[in-house]
Each structure stands twice: as C-alpha cells, then as structure tokens.
C-alpha positions in Angstrom: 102.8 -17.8 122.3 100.4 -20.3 120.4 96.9 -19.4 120.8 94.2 -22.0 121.6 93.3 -22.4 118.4 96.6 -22.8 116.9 96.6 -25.4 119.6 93.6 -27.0 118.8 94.3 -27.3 115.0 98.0 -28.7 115.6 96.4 -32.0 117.9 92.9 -32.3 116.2 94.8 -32.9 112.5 91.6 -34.9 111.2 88.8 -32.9 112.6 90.8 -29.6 110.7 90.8 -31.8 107.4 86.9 -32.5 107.8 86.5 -28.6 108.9 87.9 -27.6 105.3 85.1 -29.9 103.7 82.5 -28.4 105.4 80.2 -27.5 102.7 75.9 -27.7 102.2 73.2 -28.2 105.0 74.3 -32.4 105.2 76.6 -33.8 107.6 77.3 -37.5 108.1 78.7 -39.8 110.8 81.3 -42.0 110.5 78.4 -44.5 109.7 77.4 -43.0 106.2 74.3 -42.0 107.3 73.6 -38.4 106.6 71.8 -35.5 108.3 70.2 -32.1 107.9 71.8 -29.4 109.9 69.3 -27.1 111.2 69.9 -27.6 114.9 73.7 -26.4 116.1 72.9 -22.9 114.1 69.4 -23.3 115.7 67.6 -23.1 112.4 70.3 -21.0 110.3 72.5 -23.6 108.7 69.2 -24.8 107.0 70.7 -22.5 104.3 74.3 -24.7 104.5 77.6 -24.1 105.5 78.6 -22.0 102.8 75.9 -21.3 100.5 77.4 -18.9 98.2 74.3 -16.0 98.3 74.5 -16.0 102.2 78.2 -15.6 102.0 77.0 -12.8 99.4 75.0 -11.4 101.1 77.0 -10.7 104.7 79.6 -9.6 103.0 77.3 -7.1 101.2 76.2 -6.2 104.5 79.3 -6.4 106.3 80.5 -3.5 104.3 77.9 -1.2 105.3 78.8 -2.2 109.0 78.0 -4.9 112.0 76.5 -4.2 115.5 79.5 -3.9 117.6 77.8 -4.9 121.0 75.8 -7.6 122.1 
C-alpha cells in the first residue's frame, strides 16, 4: 500500500526534482529573485539546507542519542 509520501513524490514530479537541489540558506521564485530562508525553520535554516558542519554535527550528536518524546 503506497504511503502518502510515495504518493506525493509520484504526482508532484517537479517539486521532487527542485527538493533534490535544495542546498544553502537562498531560495528563489520562479521570478529569479532570491531570498534568505530564516522564516519556515523559524530562524534555523539561517545556517542552509545542508550546511555540511550542521549535518556534522547532528549526526555527531545523533549517535550519542535523541529525546524520544516531545
């Protein structure tokens, strides 16, 4: 049974292509203008999408375990 993200992925082809890009603190419309991310992670994405020390650094972390509870 597809899940709702299998679903998602199979009838949103372009937005999956962008998704794979997603890369740096920048996003841009389909105008060419560009913009700094800092609200949809409230703040966080300041540091980018993938920066590579924060991916570092919670995997580092994620080894010495997460909080399993909200």
């Amino acid at each position: 049974m597809p899940t709702i993200e299998h679903e998602y992925v199979e009838t949103h082809a372009k937005s999956r292509a962008l998704h794979e890009h997603a890369d740096g603190a920048r996003k841009s419309d389909v105008n060419g203008h560009a913009y700094l991310d800092c609200w949809s992670g409230h703040g966080a994405l300041i540091l980018g999408h993938n920066h590579p020390a924060i991916v570092a650094a919670i995997a580092e972390q994620a080894k010495r375990g997460l909080p399993y509870s909200a």
